[in-house]
N, C-alpha and C positions, 0 to 999 in steps of 0.2 A: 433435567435439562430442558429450556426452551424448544421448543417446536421450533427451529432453525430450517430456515428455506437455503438450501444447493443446490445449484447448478454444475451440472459434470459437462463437457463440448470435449467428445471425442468420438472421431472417426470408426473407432477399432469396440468394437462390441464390445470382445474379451476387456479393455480396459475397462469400458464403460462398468461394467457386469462387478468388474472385480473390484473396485474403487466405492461401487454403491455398495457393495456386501458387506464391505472393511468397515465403511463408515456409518453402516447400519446398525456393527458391531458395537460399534461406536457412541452409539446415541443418536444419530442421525438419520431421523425418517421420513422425512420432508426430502427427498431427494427429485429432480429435473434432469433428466437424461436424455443429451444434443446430442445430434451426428455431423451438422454440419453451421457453415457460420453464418449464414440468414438465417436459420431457425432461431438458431442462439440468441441474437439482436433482437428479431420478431418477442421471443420468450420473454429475455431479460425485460422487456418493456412491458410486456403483458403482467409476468408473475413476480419481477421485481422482488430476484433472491437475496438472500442475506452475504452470499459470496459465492465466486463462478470460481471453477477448476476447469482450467482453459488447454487445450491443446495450440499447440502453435502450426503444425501441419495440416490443414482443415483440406476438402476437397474443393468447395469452392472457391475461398481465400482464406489469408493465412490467419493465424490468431492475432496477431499484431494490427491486424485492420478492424478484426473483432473488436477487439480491445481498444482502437482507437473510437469505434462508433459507438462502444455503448458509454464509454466515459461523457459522450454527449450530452446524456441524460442521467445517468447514474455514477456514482462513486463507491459502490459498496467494492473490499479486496476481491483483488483477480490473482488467482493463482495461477501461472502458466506449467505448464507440462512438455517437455518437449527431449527430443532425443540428440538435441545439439546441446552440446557442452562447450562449447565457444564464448569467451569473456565479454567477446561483440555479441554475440546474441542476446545475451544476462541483461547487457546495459540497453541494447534496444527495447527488449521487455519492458524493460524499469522503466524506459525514458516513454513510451508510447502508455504509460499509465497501469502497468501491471504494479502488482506488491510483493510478489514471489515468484520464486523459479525452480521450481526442482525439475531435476533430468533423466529419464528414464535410462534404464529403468528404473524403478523407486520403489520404497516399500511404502505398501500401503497404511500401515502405522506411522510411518513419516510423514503422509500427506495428510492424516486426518489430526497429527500434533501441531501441524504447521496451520492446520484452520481453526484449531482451537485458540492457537495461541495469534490467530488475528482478529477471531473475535474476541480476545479479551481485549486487549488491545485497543480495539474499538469500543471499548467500554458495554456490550452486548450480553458478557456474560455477567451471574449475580456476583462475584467476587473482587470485580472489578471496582474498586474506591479510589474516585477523583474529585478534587475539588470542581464547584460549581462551573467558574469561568476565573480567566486571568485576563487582562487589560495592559496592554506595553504599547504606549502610544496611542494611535489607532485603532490600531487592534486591538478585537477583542476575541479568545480563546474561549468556546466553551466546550469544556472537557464533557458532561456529561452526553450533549446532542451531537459531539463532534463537530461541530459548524464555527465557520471564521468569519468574519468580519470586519473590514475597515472603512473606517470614514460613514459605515451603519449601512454598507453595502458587500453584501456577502460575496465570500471569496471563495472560488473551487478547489479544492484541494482533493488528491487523490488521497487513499486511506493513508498509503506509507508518508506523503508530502506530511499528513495532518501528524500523524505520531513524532514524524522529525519535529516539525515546530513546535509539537506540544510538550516533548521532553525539553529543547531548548528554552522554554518559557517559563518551566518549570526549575530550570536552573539559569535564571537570567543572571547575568552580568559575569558567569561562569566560564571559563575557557573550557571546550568539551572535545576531546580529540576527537579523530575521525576513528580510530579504535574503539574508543567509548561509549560513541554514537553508534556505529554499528553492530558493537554486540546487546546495546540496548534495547535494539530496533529489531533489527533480526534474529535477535537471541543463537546466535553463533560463533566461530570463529570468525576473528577480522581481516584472517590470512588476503591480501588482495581488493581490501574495500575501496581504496583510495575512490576507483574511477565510479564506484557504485554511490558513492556519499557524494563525490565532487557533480553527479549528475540530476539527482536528488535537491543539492542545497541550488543548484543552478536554475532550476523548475519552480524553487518556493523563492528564490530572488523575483522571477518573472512574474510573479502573482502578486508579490506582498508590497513588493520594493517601485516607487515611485520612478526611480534610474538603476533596474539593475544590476548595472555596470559602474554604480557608486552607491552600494549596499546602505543604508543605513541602518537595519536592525538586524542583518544577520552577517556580522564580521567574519572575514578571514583573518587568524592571529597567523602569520608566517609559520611553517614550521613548530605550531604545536595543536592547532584547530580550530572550531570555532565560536562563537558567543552573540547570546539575541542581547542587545539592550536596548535601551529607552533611543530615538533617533537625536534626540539633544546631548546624548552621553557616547559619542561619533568624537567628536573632537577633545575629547579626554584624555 
């Protein structure tokens, strides 16, 4: 396995301790272990990990400001951690640029499948086979560097933004439920996704989309979900 750089932010030692052991178990040696959320920031800028395991409860501010300030300069997944199990909390995470959520308590097998499976995802591990790049309009997809592009000026995109677009690009002109999409993405049940997809595709409208508020490359089909095409293939 790659030498994989983690970042653990959490308050509580015992998690800290037990999270790095799991995932030492794991394959994962390269481990960065926060207690609070300016080190965090400070760190992620300095050591510039491969993916943070985030607490949401921090002492000095909460994860969600974490997460908003290092998105400024990075985008590698952010896995949040936290002891709220609230559907509003979930979709805050997502929407402030996180890529997961799991709820304590957790197993620590769960968290370190949940990071394997985002860095595959992001194309990091050797298993991973993606085409070069795809091209729909403007945009341009390149699946191997994870990077977007339109009009030949690159597009930010959070990890999970990117994997959304890059499965719909990958089945363009496709109707893709929000079922579909989400166990694609999260590799889980879709029990509940509505508000976590509808949050998601609202975020890659805001990036991609010239008038987000009149899509043209990523449709809503009514009542069955949704589909990237070409922006001249809109009035079809």
């Amino acid at each position: 396995m790659k030498d994989y750089k983690l970042m653990i932010v959490d308050d509580e030692r015992d998690i800290l301790d037990l999270l790095a052991r799991a995932l030492n178990i794991e394959g994962f040696k390269n481990i960065i272990k926060i207690d609070n959320g300016i080190s965090a920031i400070a760190s992620c800028l300095e050591q510039q990990p491969d993916i943070i395991i985030l607490d949401v409860m921090l002492p000095d501010m909460d994860g969600y400001e974490v997460c908003k300030q290092i998105r400024q300069f990075s985008h590698c997944p952010i896995l949040f951690l936290s002891s709220k199990n609230d559907e509003l909390d979930k979709i805050l995470g997502l929407a402030v640029g996180g890529d997961d959520y799991v709820t304590k308590p957790f197993s620590p097998k769960e968290v370190a499948y949940r990071i394997k499976a985002q860095l595959r995802r992001m194309g990091y591990t050797e298993e991973a086979s993606k085409p070069h790049w795809l091209q729909i309009g403007s945009l341009i997809i390149d699946g191997e560097g994870c990077r977007v592009t339109k009009n030949n000026q690159p597009v930010e995109l959070t990890a999970r933004e990117f994997e959304i677009l890059y499965y719909l690009a990958q089945n363009k002109g496709r109707v893709i439920s929000r079922e579909r999409l989400y166990e694609a993405i999260w590799s889980e049940d879709s029990f509940g996704c509505d508000n976590t997809i509808m949050v998601h595709i609202s975020h890659l409208r805001e990036k991609i989309e010239d008038d987000p508020n009149d899509p043209q490359y990523i449709l809503t089909m009514k009542g069955l979900g949704y589909k990237l095409v070409e922006p001249h293939e809109k009035a079809k």
